[in-house]
SEVEX-944391 format. One record per residue (C-alpha): residue number from 1; residue in one letter; x, y, z. Coordinates in nm, 4 decimals, padded with zeros to 6 digits, m for minus. Example, Ala and Ser with C-alpha at 12.3 -4.5 7.8 and 13.67 -1.06 7.14 Angstrom:
<pts>
PT   k r       xx       yy       zz
PT   1 A  01.2300 m00.4500  00.7800
PT   2 S  01.3670 m00.1060  00.7140
</pts>
This chain:
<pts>
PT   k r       xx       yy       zz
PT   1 X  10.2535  06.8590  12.7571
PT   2 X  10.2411  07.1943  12.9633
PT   3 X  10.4082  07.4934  12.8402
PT   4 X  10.7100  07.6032  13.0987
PT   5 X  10.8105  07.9628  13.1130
PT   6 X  11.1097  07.8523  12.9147
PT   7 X  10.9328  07.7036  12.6432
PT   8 X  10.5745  07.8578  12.6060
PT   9 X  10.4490  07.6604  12.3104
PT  10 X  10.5608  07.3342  12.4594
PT  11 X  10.2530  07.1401  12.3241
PT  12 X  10.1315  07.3531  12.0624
PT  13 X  10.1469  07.3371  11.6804
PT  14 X  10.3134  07.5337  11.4012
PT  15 X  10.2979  07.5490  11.0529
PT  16 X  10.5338  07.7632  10.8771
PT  17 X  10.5665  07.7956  10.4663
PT  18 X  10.8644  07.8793  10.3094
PT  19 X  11.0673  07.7875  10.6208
PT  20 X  11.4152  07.6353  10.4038
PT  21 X  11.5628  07.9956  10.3978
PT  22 X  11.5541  08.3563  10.5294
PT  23 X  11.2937  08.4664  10.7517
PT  24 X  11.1473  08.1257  10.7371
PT  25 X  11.4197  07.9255  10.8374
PT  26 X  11.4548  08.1523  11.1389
PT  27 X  11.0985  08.1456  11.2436
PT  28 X  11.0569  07.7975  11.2258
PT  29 X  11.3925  07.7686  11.4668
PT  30 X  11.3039  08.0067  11.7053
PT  31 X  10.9427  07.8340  11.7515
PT  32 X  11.0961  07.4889  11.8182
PT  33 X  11.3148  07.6201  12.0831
PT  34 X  11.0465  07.7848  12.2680
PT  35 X  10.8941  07.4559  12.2360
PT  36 X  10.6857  07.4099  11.9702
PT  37 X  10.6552  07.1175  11.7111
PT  38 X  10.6847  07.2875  11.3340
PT  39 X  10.6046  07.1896  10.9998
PT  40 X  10.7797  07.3307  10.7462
PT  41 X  10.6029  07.3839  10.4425
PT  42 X  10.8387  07.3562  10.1569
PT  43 X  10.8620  07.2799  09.7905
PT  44 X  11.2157  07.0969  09.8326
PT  45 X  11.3094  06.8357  10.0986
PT  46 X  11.6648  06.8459  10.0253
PT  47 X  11.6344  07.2365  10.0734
PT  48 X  11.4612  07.2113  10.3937
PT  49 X  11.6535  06.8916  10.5425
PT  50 X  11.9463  07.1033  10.6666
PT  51 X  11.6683  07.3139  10.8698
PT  52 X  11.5453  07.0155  11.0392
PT  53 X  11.8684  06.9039  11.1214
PT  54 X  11.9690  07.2398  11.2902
PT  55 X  11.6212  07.2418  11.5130
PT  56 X  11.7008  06.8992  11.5701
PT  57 X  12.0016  06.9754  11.6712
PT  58 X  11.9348  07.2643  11.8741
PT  59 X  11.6645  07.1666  12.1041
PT  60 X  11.7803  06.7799  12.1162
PT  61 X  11.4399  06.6316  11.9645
PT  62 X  11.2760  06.6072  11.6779
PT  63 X  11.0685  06.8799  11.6638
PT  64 X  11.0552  06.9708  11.3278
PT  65 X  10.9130  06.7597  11.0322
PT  66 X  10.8662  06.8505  10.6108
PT  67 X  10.5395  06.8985  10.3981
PT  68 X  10.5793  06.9809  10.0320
PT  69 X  10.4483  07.2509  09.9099
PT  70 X  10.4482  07.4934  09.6032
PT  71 X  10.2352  07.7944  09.6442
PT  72 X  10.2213  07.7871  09.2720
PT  73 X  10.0290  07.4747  09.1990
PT  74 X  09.6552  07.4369  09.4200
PT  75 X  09.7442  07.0974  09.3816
PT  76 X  10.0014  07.0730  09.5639
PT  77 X  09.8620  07.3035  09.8170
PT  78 X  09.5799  07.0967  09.8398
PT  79 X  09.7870  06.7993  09.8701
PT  80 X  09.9697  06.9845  10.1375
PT  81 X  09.6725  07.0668  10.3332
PT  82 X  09.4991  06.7162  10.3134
PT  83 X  09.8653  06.5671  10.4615
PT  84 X  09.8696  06.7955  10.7680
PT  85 X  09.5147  06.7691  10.8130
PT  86 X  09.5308  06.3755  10.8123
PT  87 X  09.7802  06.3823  11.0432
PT  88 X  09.4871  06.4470  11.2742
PT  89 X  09.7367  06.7296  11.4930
PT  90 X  09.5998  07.0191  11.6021
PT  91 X  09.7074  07.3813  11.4669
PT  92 X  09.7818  07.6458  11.6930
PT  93 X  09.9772  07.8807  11.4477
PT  94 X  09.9931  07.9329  11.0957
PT  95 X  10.3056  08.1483  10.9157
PT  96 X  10.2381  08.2581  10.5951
PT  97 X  10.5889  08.4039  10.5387
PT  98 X  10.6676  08.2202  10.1527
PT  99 X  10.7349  08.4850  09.9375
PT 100 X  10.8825  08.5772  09.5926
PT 101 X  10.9602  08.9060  09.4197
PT 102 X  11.1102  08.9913  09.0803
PT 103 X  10.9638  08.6630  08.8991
PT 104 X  10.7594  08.6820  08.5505
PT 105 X  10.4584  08.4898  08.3916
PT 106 X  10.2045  08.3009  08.5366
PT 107 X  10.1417  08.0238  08.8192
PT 108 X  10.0245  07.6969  08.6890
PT 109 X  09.7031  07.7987  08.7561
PT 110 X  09.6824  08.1155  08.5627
PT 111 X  09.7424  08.3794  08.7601
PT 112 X  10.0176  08.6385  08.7922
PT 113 X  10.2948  08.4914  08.9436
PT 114 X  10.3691  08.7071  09.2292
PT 115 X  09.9869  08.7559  09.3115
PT 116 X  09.9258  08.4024  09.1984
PT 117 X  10.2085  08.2933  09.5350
PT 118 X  10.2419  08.5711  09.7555
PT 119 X  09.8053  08.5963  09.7769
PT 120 X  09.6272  08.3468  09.6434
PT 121 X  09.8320  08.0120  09.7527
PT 122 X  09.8382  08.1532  10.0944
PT 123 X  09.4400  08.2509  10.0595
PT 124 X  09.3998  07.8619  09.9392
PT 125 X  09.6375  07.7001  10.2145
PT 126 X  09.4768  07.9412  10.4970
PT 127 X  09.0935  07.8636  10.3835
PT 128 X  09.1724  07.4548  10.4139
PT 129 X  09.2865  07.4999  10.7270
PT 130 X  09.0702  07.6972  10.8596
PT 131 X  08.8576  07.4642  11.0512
PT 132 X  09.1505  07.2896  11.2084
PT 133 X  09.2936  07.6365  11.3397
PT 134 X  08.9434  07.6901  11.4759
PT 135 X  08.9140  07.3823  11.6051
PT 136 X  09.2450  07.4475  11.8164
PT 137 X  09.1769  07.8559  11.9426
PT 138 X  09.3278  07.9845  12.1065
PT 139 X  09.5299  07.9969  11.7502
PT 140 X  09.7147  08.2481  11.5617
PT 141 X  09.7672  08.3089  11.1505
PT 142 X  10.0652  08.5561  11.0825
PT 143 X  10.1042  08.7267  10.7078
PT 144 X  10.4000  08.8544  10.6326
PT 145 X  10.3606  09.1740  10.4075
PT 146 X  10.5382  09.4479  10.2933
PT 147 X  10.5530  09.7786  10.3334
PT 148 X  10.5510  09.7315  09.9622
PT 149 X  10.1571  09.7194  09.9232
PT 150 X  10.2064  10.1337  09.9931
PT 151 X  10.3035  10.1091  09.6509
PT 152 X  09.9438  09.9340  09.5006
PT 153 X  09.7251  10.1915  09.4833
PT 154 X  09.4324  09.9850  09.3517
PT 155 X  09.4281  09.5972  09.2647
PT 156 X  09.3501  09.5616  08.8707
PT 157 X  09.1383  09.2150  08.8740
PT 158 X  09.2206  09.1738  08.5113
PT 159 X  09.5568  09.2487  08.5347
PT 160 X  09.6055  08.9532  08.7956
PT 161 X  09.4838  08.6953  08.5662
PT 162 X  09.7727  08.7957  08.3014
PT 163 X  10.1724  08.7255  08.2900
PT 164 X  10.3424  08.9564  08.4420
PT 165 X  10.3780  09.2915  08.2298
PT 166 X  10.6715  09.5242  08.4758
PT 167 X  11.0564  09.4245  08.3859
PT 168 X  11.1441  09.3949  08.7525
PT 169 X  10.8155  09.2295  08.8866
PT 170 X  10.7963  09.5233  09.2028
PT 171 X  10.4707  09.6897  09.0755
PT 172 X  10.2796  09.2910  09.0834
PT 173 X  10.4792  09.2565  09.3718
PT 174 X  10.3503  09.5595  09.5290
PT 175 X  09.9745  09.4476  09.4148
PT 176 X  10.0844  09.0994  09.6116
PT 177 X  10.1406  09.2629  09.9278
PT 178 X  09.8489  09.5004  09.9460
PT 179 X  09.6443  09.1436  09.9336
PT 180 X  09.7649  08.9996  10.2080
PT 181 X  09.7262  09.3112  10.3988
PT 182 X  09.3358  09.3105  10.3172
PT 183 X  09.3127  08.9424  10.3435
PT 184 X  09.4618  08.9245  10.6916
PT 185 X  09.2199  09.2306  10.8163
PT 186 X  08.9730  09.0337  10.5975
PT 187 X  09.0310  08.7205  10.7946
PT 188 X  09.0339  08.8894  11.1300
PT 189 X  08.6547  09.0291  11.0582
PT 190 X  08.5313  08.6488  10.9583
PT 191 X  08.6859  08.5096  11.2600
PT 192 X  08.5330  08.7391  11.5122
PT 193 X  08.4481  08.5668  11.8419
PT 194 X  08.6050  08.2364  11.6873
PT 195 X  08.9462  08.2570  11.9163
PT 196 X  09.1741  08.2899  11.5979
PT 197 X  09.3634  08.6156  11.5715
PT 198 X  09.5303  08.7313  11.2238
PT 199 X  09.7963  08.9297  11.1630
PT 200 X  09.9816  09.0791  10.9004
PT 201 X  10.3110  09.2472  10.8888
PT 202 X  10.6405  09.4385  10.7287
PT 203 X  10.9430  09.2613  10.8361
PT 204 X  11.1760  09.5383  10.6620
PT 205 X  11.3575  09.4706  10.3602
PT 206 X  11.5188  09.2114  10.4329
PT 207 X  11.8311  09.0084  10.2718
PT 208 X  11.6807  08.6744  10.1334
PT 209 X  11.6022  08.4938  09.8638
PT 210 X  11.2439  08.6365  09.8287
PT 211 X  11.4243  08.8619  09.5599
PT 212 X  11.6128  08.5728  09.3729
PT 213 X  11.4160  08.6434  09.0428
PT 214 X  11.5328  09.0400  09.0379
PT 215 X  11.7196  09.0934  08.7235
PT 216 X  12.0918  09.0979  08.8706
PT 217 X  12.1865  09.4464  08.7567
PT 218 X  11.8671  09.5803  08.9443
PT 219 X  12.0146  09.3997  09.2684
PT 220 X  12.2870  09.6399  09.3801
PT 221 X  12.0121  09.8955  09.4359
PT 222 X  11.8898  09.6610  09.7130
PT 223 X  12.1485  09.6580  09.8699
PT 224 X  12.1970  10.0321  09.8848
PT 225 X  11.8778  10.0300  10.0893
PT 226 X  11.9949  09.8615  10.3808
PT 227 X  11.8929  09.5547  10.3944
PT 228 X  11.8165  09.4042  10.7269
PT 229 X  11.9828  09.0229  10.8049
PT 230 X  11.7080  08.7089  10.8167
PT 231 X  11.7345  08.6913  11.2411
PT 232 X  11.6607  09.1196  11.2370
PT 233 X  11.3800  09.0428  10.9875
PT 234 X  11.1933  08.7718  11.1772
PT 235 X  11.2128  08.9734  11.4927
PT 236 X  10.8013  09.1201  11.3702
PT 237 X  10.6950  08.8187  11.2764
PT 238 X  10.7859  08.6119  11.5785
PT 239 X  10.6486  08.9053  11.7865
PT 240 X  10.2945  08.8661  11.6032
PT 241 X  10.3143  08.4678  11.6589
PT 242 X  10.4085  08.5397  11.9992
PT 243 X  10.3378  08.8276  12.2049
PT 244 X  10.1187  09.0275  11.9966
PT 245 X  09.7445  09.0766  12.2089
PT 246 X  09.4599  08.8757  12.0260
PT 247 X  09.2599  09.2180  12.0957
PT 248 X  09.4651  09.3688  11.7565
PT 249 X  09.3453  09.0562  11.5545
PT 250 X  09.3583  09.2145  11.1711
PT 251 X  09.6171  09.4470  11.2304
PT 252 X  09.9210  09.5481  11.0751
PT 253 X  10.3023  09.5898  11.2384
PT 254 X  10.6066  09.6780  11.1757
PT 255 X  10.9384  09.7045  11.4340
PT 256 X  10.6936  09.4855  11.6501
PT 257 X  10.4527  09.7579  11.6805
PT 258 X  10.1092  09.8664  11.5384
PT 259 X  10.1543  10.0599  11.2190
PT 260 X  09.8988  10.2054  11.0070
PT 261 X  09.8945  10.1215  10.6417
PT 262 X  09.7737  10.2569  10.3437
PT 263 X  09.3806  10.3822  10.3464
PT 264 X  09.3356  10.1608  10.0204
PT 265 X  09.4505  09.8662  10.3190
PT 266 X  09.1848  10.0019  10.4899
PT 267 X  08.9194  09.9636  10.2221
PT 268 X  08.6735  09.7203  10.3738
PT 269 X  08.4598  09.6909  10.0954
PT 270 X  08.7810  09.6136  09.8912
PT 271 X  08.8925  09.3624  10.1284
PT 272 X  08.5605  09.1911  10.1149
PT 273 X  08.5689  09.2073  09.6733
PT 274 X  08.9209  09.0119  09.6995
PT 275 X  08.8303  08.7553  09.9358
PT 276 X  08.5480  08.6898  09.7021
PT 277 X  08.7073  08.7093  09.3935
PT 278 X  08.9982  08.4501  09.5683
PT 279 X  08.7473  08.2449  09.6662
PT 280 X  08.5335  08.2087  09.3157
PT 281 X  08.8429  08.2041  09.1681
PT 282 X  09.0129  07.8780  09.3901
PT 283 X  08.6908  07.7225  09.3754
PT 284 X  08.6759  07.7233  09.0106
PT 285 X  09.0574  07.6020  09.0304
PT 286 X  08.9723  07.2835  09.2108
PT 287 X  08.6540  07.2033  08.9812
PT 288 X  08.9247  07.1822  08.7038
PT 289 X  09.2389  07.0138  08.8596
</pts>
């Protein structure tokens, strides 16, 4: 099929994780109506069935379909992975947008829980697909951040293999975010030449469940911030998906604009330790699972 001016990704291929709420939800909805066929990478079909319903709805076919998923468990990203992969479909566009903030302990697979979703599920999920986005270039994969990672200065590798030790979860959460800003920029240097572009990005604080798990008498203060509605939100990340020039592969934006992060974001030699440490660390993971 051959993309029309009204619906430029006619034909193409979207995978978007956490799409049953927030951000998500609106991301996946906007793709579909410029065209696109979207998974929606989930951990609840009855959560995400109202979603397809409403793209269904709104562009008249059914252009949106459910893969289970649970950024917590490399099994079930695995599992998730091996499904869209043996659906033999191309991938033109991964969304790493799945997200959680405020929750305590550990993933099932050891790790601290927001580090454990927020990084290394998306790291694992990303990595499995890799060949498949390759294999489709021109293709895009889209992070969202956080202007939060300002708040990591360093990323303690010990400390990411323990429950989590803050009351309200922001300082892990903070860690989180500074991860996928190095992975993305991380990504963006492997892929060189290879016709996938990365990006990463702040969407603004934004009102969604992402901070579900934030004690309740902590929550009021997030509201005093300002926080933005899920259509406002997804405004940078369907910009990056969209619009953004492949020549600022590895960047960072915010307001739909190159921004510059932190130097520590900058690190190169830091971003190269995680993405080694992530992948010893899921490779050891699937020897055991």
């Amino acid at each position: 099929m051959q993309s029309s001016p009204s619906q430029p990704l006619a034909g193409r291929i979207a995978l978007v994780t956490g799409a049953s709420t927030g951000i998500g939800r609106v991301t996946a909805r906007q793709l579909a109506l410029q065209g696109a066929h979207v998974y929606l990478a989930c951990r609840s079909e009855a959560r995400t069935r109202p979603v397809i319903d409403e793209i269904q709805r709104l562009t008249g076919r059914a252009a949106a379909e459910w893969l289970e998923l649970d950024l917590a468990d490399s099994r079930s990203i695995r599992a998730c992975a091996s499904r869209f992969l043996d659906s033999g479909q191309p991938l033109h566009l991964l969304v790493n947008n799945a997200g959680l903030a405020g929750a305590r302990g550990l993933t099932r697979d050891g790790f601290e829980m927001a580090f454990g979703v927020n990084h290394l599920g998306h790291f694992l999920l990303t990595d499995l697909l890799l060949e498949r986005l390759k294999a489709s270039a021109p293709a895009r994969v889209v992070t969202v951040a956080s202007r939060a990672h300002r708040r990591a200065p360093a990323i303690d590798w010990n400390a990411v293999r323990r429950p989590t030790r803050s009351l309200t979860g922001v300082r892990e959460y903070a860690v989180s975010k500074l991860a996928n800003v190095l992975f993305s920029a991380e990504l963006a240097r492997r892929l060189d030449g290879s016709g996938v572009s990365t990006y990463a990005l702040h969407p603004g604080v934004v009102d969604t469940e992402v901070w579900r798990a934030v004690p309740g008498p902590l929550r009021p203060l997030l509201k005093l911030r300002g926080l933005l509605t899920p259509e406002e939100g997804a405004r940078t990340t369907l910009h990056c998906a969209l619009h953004a020039p492949a020549s600022e592969s590895g960047l960072y934006y915010a307001r739909s604009a190159v921004t510059a992060p932190t130097d520590r974001a900058c690190d190169f030699r830091l971003a190269a330790e995680l993405w080694r440490r992530s992948a010893e660390w899921v490779a050891d993971i699937g020897q055991y699972r």
